[in-house]
N, C-alpha and C positions, 0 to 999 in steps of 0.2 A: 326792537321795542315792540310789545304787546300794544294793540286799539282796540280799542271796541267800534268800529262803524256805525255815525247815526248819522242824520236821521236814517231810518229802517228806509231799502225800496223797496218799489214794488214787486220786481224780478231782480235774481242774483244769477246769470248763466257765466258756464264754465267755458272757456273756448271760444276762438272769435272767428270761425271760419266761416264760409257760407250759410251752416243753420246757424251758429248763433249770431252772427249779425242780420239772418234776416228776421229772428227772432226780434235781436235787441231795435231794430229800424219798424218792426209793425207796429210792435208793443209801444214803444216812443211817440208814434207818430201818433197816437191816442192819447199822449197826456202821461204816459207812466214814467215814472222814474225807474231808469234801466243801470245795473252794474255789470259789466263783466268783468271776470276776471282770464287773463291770459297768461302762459304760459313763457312765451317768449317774448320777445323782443320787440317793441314799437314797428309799425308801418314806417319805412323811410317817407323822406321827403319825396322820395323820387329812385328808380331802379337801378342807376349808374352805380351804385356801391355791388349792389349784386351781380349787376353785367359784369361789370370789373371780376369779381371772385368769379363768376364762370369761364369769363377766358382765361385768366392762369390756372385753374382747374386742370389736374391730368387726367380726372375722367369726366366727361360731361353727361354725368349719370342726371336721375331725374331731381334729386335734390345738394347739384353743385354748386348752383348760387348763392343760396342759403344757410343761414349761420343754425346750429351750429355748425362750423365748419372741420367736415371730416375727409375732404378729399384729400386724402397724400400728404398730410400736415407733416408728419412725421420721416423720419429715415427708415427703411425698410428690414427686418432684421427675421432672423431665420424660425424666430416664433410668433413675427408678425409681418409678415412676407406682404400686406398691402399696406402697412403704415398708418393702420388706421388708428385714432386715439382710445387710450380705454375707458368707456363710459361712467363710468365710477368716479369719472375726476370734474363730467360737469353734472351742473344745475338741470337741464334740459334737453339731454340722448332723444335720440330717436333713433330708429332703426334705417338703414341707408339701404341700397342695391348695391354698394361693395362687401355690403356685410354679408350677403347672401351665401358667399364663400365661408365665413369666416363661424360660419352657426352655431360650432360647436365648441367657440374660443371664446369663454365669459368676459376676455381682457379683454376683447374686441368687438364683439357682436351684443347692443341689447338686449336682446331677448335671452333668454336663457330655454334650454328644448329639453321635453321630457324624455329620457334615456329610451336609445332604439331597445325593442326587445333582444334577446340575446340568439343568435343564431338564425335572422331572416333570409327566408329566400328573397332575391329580388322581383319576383312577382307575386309577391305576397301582400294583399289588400290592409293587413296590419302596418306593414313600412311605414316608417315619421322621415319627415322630408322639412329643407329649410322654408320657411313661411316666403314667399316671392316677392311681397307688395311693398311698397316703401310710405312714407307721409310726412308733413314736417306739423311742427309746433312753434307757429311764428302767425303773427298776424295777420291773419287773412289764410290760413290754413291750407291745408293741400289744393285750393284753386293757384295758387301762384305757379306748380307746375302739373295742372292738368290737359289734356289736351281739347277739350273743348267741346266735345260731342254731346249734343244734348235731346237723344231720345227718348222717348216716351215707351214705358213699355206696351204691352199688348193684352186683352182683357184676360186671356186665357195664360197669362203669366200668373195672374194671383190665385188661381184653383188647379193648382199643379196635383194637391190633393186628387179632387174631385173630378176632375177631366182626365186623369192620364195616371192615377193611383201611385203617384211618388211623390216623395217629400210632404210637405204641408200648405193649404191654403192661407192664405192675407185674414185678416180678420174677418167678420162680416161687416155688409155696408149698413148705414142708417136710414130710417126713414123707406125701407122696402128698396133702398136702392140696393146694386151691390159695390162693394169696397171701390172699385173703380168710376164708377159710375160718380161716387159723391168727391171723386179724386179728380175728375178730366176739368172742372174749372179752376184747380189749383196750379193744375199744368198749363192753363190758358195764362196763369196773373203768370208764375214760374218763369214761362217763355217769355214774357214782357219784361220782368224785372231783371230778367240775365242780360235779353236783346240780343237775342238769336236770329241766327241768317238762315233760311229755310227754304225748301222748294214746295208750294202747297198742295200743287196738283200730284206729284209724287207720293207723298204721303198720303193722300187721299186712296190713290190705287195701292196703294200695299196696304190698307186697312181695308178696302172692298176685297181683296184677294183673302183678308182671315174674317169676312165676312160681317165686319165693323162698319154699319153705315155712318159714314161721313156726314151725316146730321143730322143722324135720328137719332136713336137709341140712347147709344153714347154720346151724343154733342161733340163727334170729333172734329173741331174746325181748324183748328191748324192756323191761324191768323196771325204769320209771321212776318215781327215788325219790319223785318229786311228781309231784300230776296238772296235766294242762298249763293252761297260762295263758290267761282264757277269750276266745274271741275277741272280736274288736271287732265292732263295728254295720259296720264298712264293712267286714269280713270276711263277714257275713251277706250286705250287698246285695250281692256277688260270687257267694258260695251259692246264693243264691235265685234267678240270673238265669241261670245260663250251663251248665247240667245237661244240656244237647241237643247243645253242643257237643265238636266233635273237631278233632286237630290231627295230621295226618299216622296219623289210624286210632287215634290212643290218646285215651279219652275223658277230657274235662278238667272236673274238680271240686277243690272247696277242701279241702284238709288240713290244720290248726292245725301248727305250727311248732313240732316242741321248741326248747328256750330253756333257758339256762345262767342262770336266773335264778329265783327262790323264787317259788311259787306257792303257799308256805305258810311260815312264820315256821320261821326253824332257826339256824344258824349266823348267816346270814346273813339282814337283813331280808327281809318279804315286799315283792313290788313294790308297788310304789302308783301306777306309771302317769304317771309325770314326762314321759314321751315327750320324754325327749333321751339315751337310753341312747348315742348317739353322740351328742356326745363324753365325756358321763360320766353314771354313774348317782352322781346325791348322795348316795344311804342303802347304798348297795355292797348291794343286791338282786340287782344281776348280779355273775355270777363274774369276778372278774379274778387271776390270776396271783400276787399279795398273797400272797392265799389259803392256795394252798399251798408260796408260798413261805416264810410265815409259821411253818408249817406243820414247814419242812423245819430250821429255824431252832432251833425249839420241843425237836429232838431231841437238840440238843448237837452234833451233831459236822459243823455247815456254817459255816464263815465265808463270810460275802462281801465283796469289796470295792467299795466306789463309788466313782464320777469315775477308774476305772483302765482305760483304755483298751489290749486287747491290740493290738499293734503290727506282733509276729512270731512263726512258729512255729519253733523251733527243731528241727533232724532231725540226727540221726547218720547221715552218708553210710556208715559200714559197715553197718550193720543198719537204716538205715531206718525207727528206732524214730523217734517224737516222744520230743524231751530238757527241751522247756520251753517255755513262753510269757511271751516278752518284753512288757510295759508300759508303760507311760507313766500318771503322775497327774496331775492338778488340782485346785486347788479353788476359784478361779474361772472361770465358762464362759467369760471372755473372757479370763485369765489365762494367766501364763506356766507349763510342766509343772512340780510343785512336789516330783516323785521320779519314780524308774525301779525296776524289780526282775524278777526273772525266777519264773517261776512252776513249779512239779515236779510231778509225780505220778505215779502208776502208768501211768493210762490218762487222755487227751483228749477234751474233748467240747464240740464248737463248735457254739451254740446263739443265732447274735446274728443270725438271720432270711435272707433270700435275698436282702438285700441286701449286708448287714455282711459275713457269713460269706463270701460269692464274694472280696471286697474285700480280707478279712483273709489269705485265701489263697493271693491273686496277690502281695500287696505280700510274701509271704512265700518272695521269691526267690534268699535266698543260700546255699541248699544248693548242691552241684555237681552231685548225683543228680537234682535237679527245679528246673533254673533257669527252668523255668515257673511255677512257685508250686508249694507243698506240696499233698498228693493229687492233681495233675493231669497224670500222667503219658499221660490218653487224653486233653488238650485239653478238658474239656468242664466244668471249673469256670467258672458265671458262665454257660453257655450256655441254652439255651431259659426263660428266663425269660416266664413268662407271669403273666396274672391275667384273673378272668372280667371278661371288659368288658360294657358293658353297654348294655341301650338302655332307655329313660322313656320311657312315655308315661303320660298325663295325662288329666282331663278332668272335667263334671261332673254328678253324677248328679240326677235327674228327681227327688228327694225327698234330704230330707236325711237325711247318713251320720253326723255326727259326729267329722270327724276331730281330728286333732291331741289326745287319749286315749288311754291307755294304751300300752305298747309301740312302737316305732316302725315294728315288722310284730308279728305273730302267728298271721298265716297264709297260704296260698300255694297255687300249683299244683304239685305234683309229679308228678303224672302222663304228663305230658308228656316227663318226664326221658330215656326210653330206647326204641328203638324200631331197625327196620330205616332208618327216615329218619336215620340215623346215618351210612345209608353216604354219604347228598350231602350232610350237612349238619350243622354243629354242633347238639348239643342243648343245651337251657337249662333252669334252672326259673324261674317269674312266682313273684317277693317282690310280696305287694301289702302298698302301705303306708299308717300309719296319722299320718303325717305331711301330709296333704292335699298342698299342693307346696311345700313349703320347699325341696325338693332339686329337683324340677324348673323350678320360675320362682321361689326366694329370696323366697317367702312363708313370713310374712304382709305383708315389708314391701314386695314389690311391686305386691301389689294395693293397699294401702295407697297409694302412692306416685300411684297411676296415677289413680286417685279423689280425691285432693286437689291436683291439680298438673294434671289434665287431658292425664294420660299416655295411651298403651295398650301395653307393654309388656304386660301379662298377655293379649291380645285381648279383655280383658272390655267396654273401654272405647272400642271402636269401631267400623269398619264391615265389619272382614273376616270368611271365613267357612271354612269349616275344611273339606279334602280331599273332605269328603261335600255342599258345597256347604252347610251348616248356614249360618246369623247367628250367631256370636261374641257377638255385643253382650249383658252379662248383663242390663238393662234395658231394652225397646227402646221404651218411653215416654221415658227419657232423650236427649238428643242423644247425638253421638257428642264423646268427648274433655270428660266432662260435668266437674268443678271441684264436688265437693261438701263440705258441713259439716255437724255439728250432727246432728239425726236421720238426716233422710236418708244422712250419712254411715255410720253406724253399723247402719243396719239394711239398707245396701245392701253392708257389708263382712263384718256376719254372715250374711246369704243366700248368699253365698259359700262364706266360709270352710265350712260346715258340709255342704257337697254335693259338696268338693274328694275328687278321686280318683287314686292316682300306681300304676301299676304298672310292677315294672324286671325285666330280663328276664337274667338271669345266663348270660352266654353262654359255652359252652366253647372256650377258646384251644388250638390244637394247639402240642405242644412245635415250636420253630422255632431249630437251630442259632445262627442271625446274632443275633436276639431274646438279646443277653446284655448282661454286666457285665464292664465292664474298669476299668482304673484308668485317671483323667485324667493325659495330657502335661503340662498345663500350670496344673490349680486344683488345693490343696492346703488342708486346714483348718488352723487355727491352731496345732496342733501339730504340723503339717508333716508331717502323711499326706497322701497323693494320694485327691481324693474319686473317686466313683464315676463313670463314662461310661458311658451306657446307649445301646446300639443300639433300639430300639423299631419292631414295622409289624403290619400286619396283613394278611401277605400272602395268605391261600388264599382264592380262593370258596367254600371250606368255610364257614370261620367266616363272612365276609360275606353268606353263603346265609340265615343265621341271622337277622339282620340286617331282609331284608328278611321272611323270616317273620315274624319279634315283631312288625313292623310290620301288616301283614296281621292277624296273630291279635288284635290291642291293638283295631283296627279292629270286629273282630266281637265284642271280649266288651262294648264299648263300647254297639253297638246292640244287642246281646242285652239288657243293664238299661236300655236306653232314654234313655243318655247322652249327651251332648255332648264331644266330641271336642277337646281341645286340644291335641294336640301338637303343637309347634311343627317341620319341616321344618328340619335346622338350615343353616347358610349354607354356602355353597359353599367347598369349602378353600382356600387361597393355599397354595403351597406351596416358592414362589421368593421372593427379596424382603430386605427388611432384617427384621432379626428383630422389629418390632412388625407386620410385614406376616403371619408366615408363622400359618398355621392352626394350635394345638397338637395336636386331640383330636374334629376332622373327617375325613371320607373320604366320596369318591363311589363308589358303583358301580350301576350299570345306569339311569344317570340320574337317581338317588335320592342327595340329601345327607344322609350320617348324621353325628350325633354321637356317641361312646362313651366312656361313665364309667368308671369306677374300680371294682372293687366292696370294693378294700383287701386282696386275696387273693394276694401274692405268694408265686409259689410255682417250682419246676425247676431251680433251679441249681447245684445237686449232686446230681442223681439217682442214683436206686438203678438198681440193671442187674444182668443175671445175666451181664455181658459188660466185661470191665475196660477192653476198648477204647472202648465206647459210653457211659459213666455213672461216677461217679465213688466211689461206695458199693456193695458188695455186699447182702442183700436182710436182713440183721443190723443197715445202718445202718454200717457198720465200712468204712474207705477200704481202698480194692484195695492202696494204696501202702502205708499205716501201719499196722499191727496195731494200735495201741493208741490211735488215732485213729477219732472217732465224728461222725458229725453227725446232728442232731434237729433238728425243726423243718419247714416249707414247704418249705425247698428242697429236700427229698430225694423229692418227687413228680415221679412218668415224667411224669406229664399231671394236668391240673387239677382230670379229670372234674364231674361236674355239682352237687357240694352244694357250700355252704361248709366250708372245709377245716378250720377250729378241732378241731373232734370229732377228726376224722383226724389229724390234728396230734399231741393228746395222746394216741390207742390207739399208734400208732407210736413215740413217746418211752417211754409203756409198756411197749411189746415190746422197744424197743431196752436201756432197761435193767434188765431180764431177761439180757439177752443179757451185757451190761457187769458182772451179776455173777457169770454162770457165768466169764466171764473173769478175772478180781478172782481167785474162789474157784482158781482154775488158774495163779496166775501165781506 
């Protein structure tokens, strides 16, 4: 059944994840009447329904607790070899990490990927590759399985332009500040409203090392509510071993990791070190989105809606205002839409990620003013979509660390972050983790596996030997390919697991026009929206530069602690072929086969710009096209720069609505 929504609100946001609940909780707390509308499915009561779905899970990828539910539903069959369900049959797909295989099968994979050229080499900076990152559409949005990190980028992240002649700079700042500058007290409220655990004098010295006075300039103070989360034993043996070395002139030492997670009992419990904060923490010790959307809820004047899928943005061709946002309901995922209604308010604020949000605003093509989709009168909705990709490597250390304890990182390199080596080459920061290799070789169950079954998939259980000419072999009294039980089994799987070492290397993606989102010709979800097509590559020897440094540097922190080196070389890419032939998340270049991950960091697809021809937002967060049109969230980043973006995320929702109530109060 059709409604019309009255009375009119103030704000109508699309998406209830971190930006728009901290939208709909600032706005709120002024007095405004707030609507969201959401996608998925209500906040439970409480996690135990999704705990539950992740342990019977046969893969506890980053989105197995979470409905919808596409882990393994199905029986496996020879054109659907993971069993994953085909998106077309519900109301609210998203794209998974089992799909990543599956890129080129519309029955199975979301997205739909624009056709490889015909005859690529495999070092060819043309190659389209599967998109890595995952996200859900469920309430409280991809915080439910983020991992927690909550950095602050670096001043010289936002003039990548202008300091080092690649890619593009942040908008400019106001008031003679620059962009950062009028951004570091949004990162101060940011880091309070998340309730971050921090080390302060730490970060102190790693912003005098890029030259950032700690209370001058920049006002960087750092005043975190809790002190930081203590590191782990395999954060020490990194500490301990690698203090002599350098990497392009910047000296590399270990930094504890602030973390959006309790380091002391408050609101929310303290952590207790479950180490599977992705794909969920079970005691909610990390912040996720709930939170304050709980939060925004608690003040009386926010409704939200769930299972109501916005559809279209409605625009008055004389004035160019946004008039409403069209809907569709549900309320089974595989069910027929069970109402429609149109939504009002003063002012718009689309907050459904860099995926949704591109998506929502192409299919949003029946004005006559903008038959490209709404705000995208410069072409550049959906465009440069990027995310830090990534590279693993592995190995195992000369005494035991302990992994798989506490957090699933806690500390890292940053130091590395910024440098004149910007100008040839992507920077990164090393996450080291406290997952031993679940994510690089799918332990514990494939050394497991290789030990009882007389495998070597992990190289523990054979005769090869690794780049440095090293033995592989973890026992070399054993044969190789050895079939063990019983003790032997057990004290040849603990001597392992407890010397496991994974370092991943977050590498920065330059925005890249072709690198976007469009809608599919041809696949549509069950409510008969067109999903997503993603263009996907990794074209510059910038970023590929990168690439093979991590490689290089993974090598000497390696023998710095007197390690054994496991990373595995990954296999050469097919890149023609029938689609169980083609490579998804391989590339060659300079004779070297790499792999690159996901790091779940989508982000560019509505960027801010101080130029309404180049970006699709003014530097307020507000579309060039619509006065009363907002977008918050990942997509409104020129460039990726070098931390994880969650922090950034919310100071930028914070500033934008600031901005969204001087408007309000004006209108």
């Amino acid at each position: 059944m059709s409604t019309s929504d009255s009375p009119e609100y103030d704000a109508v946001i699309v998406g209830a994840g971190i930006a728009g609940a901290l939208v709909a909780y600032k706005l709120a707390e002024k007095g405004k009447k707030v609507l969201i509308l959401e996608s998925g499915p209500a906040v439970p009561a409480d996690r135990s329904g999704y705990m539950e779905t992740f342990f019977t899970a046969n893969a506890k990828t980053p989105e197995s607790p979470y409905p919808p539910t596409t882990q393994n539903p199905n029986a496996a069959t020879d054109n659907n070899p993971l069993g994953l369900p085909d998106p077309s049959t519900e109301n609210t797909p998203r794209y998974t990490v089992l799909q990543i295989g599956a890129w080129r099968q519309p029955q199975q994979c979301y997205f739909t990927y624009t056709p490889q050229d015909a005859n690529v080499s495999p070092d060819s900076p043309s190659a389209k590759f599967a998109f890595a990152s995952s996200y859900e559409r469920i309430g409280g949005g991809t915080t439910w399985h983020w991992l927690g990190t909550t950095l602050r980028l670096f001043p010289n992240d936002f003039e990548l332009k202008t300091l080092y002649n690649v890619g593009v700079d942040w908008p400019s700042g106001a008031n003679g500040n620059t962009f950062y500058q009028n951004l570091v007290p949004y990162y101060e409220k940011a880091t309070h409203e998340i309730g971050v655990a921090g080390d302060k004098d730490q970060m102190v010295q790693l912003y005098k090392q890029f030259n950032v006075s700690p209370n001058g300039e920049y006002g960087v103070n750092y005043n975190f509510p809790m002190p930081g989360i203590v590191n782990s034993t395999v954060d020490f043996a990194f500490s301990n071993s690698i203090t002599s070395l350098t990497v392009d002139g910047n000296p590399v030492y270990v930094t504890s990791t602030p973390q959006g997670r309790n380091s002391l009992p408050g609101e929310r419990r303290q952590c207790a070190g479950n180490t599977n904060c992705i794909p969920i923490c079970p005691i909610q010790a990390k912040y996720d989105a709930t939170v304050t959307l709980a939060k925004a809820m608690q003040t009386g004047n926010v409704e939200i809606r769930y299972k109501t899928v916005a559809c279209n943005i409605q625009v008055n061709d004389q004035t160019h205002d946004i008039c409403g946002i069209d809907y569709l309901q549900y309320t089974e995922q595989t069910g027929i839409a069970t109402g429609k209604g149109v939504a009002t308010g003063k002012i718009y604020v689309l907050a459904a990620h860099a995926i949704e949000t591109p998506k929502l605003l192409l299919m949003s093509n029946q004005s006559k003013s903008f038959p490209n989709g709404v705000a995208n009168s410069s072409d550049q909705v959906g465009r440069n979509l990027m995310d830090h990709i990534m590279y693993l490597a592995w190995g195992l250390a000369k005494d035991p660390v302990y992994a798989y304890r506490g957090p699933l990182s806690t500390a890292g390199v940053e130091s590395v972050r910024d440098g004149d080596f910007r100008k040839q080459r992507s920077a990164y920061r090393i996450e080291i983790g406290n997952e031993g290799w679940q994510w690089a070789a799918n332990d514990p169950f494939t050394t497991l596996a290789d030990f009882v079954f007389g495998q070597n998939t992990s190289q523990l259980n054979g005769d090869s030997k690794n780049q440095q000419g090293q033995p592989l072999r973890f026992n070399p009294s054993l044969p190789a390919n050895s079939q063990l039980f019983g003790k032997q089994l057990v004290e040849t799987l603990n001597g392992v697991y407890i010397r496991q070492l994974r370092l991943g290397y977050l590498i920065e993606q330059l925005p890249d026009p072709e690198n976007r989102v469009q809608l599919s010709d041809t696949e549509k979800d069950h409510l008969g929206l067109p999903r997503p097509k993603l263009t996907y590559r990794i074209q510059e020897d910038y970023v590929r530069n990168a690439f093979v440094s991590a490689k290089k540097v993974s090598t000497e922190i390696f023998n710095a602690m007197g390690a054994i080196e496991y990373t595995q070389e990954a296999a050469a890419p097919v890149l023609n072929g029938s689609p169980s032939e083609v490579t998804s998340t391989n590339f060659q270049y300079k004779g070297t086969n790499f792999k690159f991950y996901g790091a779940g960091h989508i982000v560019g697809t509505y960027r801010m710009g101080d130029d309404k021809k180049t970006s699709v937002l003014n530097s307020r967060q507000q579309s060039w096209d619509h006065s009363n049109l907002y977008m918050v969230g990942s997509g409104v980043f020129p460039t990726i720069a070098t931390g994880n973006p969650t922090l950034t995320i919310a100071a930028l929702t914070l500033q934008a609505a600031d901005n969204m109530l001087k408007d309000l109060a004006n209108a």
